[in-house]
Wavefront OBJ file of the C-alpha trace (Angstrom):
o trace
v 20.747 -9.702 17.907
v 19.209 -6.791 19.836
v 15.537 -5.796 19.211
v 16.314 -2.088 18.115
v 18.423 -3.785 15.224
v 16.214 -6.187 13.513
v 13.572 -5.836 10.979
v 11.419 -8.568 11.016
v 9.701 -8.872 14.582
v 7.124 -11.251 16.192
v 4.675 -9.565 18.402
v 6.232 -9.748 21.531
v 9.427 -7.765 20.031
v 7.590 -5.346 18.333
v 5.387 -4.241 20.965
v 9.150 -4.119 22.809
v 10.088 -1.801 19.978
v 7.444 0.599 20.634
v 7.676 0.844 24.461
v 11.637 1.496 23.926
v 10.423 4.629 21.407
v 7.585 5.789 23.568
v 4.420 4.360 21.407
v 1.799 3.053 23.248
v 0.652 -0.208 21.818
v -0.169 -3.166 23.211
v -0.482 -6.838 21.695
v -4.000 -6.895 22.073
v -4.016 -3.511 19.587
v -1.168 -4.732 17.285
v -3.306 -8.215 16.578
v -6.117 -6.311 16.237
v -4.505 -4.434 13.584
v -3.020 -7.322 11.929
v -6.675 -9.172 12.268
v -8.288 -6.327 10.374
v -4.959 -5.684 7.352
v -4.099 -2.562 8.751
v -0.586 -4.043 9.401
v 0.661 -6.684 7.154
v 2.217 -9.774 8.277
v 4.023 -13.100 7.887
v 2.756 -16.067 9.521
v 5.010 -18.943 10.358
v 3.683 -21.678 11.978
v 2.207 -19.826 14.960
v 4.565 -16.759 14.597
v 3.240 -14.034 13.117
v 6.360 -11.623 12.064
v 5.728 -8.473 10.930
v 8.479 -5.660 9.272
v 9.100 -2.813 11.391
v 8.977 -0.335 8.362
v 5.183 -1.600 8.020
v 4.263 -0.920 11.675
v 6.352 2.194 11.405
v 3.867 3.213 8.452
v 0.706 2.138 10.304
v 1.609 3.954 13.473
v 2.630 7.158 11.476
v -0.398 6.833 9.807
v 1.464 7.089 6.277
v -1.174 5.598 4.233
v -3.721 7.739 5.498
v -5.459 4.675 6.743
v -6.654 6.199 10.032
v -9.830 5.546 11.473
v -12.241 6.592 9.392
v -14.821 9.511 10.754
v -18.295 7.761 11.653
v -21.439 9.042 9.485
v -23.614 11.050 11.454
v -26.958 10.336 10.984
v -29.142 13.613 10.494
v -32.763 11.773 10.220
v -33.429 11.879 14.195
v -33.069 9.789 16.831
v -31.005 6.863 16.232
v -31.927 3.156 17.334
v -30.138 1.560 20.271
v -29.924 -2.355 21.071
v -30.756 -3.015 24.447
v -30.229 -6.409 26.121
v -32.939 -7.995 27.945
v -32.367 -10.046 31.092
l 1 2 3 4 5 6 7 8 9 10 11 12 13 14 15 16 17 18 19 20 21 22 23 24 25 26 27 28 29 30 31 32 33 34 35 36 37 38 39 40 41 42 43 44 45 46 47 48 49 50 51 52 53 54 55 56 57 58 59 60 61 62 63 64 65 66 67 68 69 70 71 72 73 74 75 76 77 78 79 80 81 82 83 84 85
């Protein structure tokens, strides 16, 4: 069965799916996303399968789930780590 007509995809397919339609994701972001919840998913054994309606909603944004605006602080400077060597 061809990629463009199935519904439930592992990674691999559906990062397939979205360089066909011109979305640029990548594994590393799509496991990221799953990782987090943003994009739910199925895991069978080691296959994680996800529906393409659900990764059609997170890439559309259709939950209003995008990332969310970082508080600016208004007290002054802000602290920094800095790594000693």
């Amino acid at each position: 069965m061809p990629v463009a007509d199935k519904q439930l995809l592992n990674i691999q397919e559906t990062v397939a799916r979205c360089q066909e339609r011109g979305l640029p994701v990548s594994g590393y972001t799509l496991r990221r996303a799953i990782r987090t919840g943003a994009v739910p998913c199925r895991i069978i054994g080691r296959t994680y399968l996800l529906a393409w309606p659900n990764v059609e909603r997170w890439l559309l944004c259709a939950d209003s789930c995008d990332n969310a605006p970082r508080a600016i602080s208004t007290d002054g400077i802000r602290p920094v780590e800095v790594a000693m060597r």
